[in-house]
N, C-alpha and C positions, 0 to 999 in steps of 0.2 A: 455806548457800547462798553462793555465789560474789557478789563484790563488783559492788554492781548499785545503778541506783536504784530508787524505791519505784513510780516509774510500771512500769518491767520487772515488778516483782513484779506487780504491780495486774495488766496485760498477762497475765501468764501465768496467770491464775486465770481472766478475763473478757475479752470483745469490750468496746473502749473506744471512743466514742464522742465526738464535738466538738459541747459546746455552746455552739456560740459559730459565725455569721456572719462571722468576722474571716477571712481568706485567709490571714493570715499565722500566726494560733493554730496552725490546721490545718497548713501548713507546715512552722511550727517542729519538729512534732513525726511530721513524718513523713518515711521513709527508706525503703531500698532494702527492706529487710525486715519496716518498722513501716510501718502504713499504717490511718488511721481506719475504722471500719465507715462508721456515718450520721454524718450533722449532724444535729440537734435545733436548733427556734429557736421561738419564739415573739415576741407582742406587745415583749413587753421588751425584748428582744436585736433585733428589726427597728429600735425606736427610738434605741437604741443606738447601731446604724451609721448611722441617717438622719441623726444628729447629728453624724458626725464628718465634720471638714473635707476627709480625705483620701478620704472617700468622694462627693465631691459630684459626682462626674463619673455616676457609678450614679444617684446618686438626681436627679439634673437629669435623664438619661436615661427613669428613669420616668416622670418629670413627662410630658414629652413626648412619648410611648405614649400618656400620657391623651389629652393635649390634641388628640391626633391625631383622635379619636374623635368631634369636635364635640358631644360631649354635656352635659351640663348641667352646673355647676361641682361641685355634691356628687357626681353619680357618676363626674366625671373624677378625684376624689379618692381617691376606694373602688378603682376601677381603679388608680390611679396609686401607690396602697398594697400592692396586690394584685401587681404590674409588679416596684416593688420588694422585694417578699418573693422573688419568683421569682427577680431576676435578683443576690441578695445572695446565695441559695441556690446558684445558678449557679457563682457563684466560689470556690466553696470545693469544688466537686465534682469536681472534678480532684482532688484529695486522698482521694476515699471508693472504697472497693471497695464499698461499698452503697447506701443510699438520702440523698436529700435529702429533711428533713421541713418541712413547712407547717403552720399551725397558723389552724382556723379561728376567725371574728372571736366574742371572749365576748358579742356582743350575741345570736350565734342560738344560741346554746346550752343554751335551752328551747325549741327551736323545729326539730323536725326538720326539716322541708325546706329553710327556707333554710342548717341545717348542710352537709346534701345538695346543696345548688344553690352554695355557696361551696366542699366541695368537689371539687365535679366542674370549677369554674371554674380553681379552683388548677392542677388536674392538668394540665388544658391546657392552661395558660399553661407550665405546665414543658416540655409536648411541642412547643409552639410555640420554646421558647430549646435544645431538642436534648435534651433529658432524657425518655426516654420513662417512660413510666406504670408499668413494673416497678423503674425505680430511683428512688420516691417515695412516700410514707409522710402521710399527712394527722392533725395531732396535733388532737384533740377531745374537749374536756371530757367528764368521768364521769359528768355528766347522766343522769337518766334518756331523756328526750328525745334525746339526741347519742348516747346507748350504741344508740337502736334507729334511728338514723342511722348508725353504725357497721355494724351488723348489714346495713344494706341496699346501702350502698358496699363491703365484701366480695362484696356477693353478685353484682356488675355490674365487680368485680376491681379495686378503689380500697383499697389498701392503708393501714388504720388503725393510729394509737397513741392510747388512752384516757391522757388527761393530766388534771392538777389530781384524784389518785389520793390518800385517803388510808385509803380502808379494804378490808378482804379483799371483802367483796359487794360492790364496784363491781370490785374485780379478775375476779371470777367472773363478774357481768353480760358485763364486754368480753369475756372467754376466750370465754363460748359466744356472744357476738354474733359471734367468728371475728378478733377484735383481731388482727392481726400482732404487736403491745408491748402494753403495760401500763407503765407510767410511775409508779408508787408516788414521791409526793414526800417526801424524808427529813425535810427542813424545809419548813414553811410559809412559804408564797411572801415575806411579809412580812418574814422575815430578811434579806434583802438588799437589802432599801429602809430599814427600821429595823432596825440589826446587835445592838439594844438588846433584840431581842426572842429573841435568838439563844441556846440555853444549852448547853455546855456540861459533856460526861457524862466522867468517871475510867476506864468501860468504855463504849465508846459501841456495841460491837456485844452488849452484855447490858443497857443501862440506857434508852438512848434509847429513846422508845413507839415510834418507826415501826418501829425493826430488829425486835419481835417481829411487829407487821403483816409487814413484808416477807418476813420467815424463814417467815410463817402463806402467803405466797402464792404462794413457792418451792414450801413442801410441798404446797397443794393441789394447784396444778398438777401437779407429779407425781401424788398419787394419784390424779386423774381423766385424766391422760393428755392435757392440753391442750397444743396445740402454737401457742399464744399464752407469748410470752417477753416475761420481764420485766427492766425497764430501769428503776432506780430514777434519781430527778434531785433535783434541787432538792439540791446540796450544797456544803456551805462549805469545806470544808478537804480537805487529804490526811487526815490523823486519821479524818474520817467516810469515805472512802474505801476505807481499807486494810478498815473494819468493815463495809462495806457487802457489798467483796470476799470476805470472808471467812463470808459468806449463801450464798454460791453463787448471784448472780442470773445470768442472761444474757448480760446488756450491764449497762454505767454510761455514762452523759451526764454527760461532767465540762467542766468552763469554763475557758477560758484560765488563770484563778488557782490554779485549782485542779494542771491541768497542770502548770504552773510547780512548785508546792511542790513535787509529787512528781518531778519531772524532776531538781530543786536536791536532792532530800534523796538521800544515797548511802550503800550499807553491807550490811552483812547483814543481809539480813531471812525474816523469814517468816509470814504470815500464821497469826492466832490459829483455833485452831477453830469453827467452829459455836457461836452457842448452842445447848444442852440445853434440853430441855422444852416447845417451842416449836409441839404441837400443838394445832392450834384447838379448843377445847372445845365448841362446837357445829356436832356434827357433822352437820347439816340444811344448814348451809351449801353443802355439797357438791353437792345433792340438789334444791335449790331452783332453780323456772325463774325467773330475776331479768328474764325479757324479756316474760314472757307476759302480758297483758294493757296495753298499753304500759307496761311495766319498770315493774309495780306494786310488784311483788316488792322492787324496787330504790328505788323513792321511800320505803316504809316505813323499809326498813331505813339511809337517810339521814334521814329523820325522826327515828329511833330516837336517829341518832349526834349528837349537837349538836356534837363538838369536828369531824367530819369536815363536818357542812354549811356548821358557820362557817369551817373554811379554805377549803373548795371556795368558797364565796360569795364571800371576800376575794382568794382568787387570782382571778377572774375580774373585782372591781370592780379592781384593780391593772391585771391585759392590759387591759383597756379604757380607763383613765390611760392607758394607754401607747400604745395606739391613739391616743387622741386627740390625743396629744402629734405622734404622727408624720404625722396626718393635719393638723393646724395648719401642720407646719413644707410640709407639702406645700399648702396653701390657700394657704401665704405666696408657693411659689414662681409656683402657676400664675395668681396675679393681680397679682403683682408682673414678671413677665418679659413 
């Protein structure tokens, strides 16, 4: 392979994705010929940019949408949070040939309709700042509950990604709720708040537990023919990257850092093969309606999983820190100005 970086190679196997709210991540790394699919953002990454100094022109600006609304100080906050998700989204969308993603809030995410009612609210707020409804994507937890809130925002044309993803029957539930993504996360969300919890595999696309999950929902999807694509996230290095690429997913959601490594790292390369063996041993999984009875199907089989409920649990008690975090720094402004 001709001397290249490791994002080129990454590029040439997968649709690469920005997760990351920053205008300038997305920039850096886009060119006459390279150009991002989506953004991907969530709770974390909206508090992220709420905090930083050079964005406080955006997040004053939100403020001020609320306050316009003469409504009561908590839902001038929820709006004013909502305001600025959109209009963070906004600025990086000049960079995308596809979608801008939203993500809705982990409080209703056992709670289908307010999933429904936050994201039907998202979408307009995007159509109202120039972003119409075909180039937007609403990210929502693998919930049973949110997966048959998914299933109903398809069906009224609200294009969905199932996120906080760790096992094959919540990928399957989203596929036939009509998911546009599926979001398998590599690592659990807590690696990047405690990096202590983070480890470290010799073969990360044969050793790591998620790559045979992922590899398991690559191949179903092929065999049933779903035309739900998957988009692994949650990752730490170029290292998890090249292995992730080398699954054959869809798309990858990579982060300014991650970008970076691979951008920096140069040479010849070429991605390892496939793991071997990596078909699902129960094969009912295929077969099973994970939606029917409200995603009874789906709540057992997180029952069953205790390493998958307790990350789906923790990622979503984390987005909600971090909601709260951005919602404070917004309570400060509109009582304080």
């Amino acid at each position: 392979m001709a001397e290249n970086s490791l994002l080129s190679v990454v590029r040439s196997r997968v649709v690469v994705d920005v997760d990351s709210m920053d205008p300038s991540v997305a920039a850096r790394y886009t060119t006459e010929t390279q150009r991002f699919c989506d953004m991907t953002s969530n709770q974390a990454i909206v508090y992220s940019e709420a905090a930083k100094s050079e964005r406080a022109t955006v997040f004053k600006t939100a403020c001020e949408k609320a306050r316009a609304s003469g409504l009561d100080l908590e839902t001038q906050v929820i709006d004013a949070l909502d305001h600025l998700t959109v209009m963070l989204g906004k600025e990086v969308y000049p960079s995308l040939t596809g979608r801008v993603h939203a993500q809705t809030a982990p409080s209703t995410a056992y709670n289908t309709e307010a999933t429904i009612a936050h994201a039907k609210k998202l979408v307009a707020l995007f159509e109202v700042n120039g972003i119409p409804a075909s180039r937007v994507c609403i990210k929502i937890p693998a919930t049973p509950e949110s997966i048959v809130a998914c299933q109903y925002l398809e069906k009224i044309g609200i294009r969905t990604l199932a996120t906080c993803l760790f096992s094959v029957p919540q990928a399957v539930a989203a596929s036939q709720a009509g998911c546009l993504y599926v979001a398998p996360y590599f690592n659990e969300l807590r690696v990047h708040f405690e990096p202590g919890v983070w480890k470290e595999y010799k073969d990360t696309a044969r050793e790591h537990p998620m790559a045979l999950v992922i590899a398991n929902i690559v191949g179903i999807f092929k065999n049933i023919g779903s035309k739900t694509l998957v988009m692994p996230a949650s990752i730490v290095n170029a290292q998890e990257a090249l292995a992730l690429a080398s699954l054959n997913p869809d798309h990858l959601t990579l982060s300014g850092a991650v970008l970076d490594q691979l951008a920096s790292t140069k040479g010849a390369f070429s991605l390892a093969a496939p793991a071997t063996g990596t078909v699902f041993v129960d094969s009912t999984i295929q077969t099973t309606d994970f939606l029917a009875d409200g995603a009874g199907a789906l709540r057992q089989s997180l029952t069953a999983d205790a390493e998958a409920t307790r990350k789906l649990a923790d990622a979503l008690k984390i987005f909600d820190e971090m909601e709260q975090k951005t919602k404070e720094l917004i309570r400060k402004q509109l009582t304080n100005s």
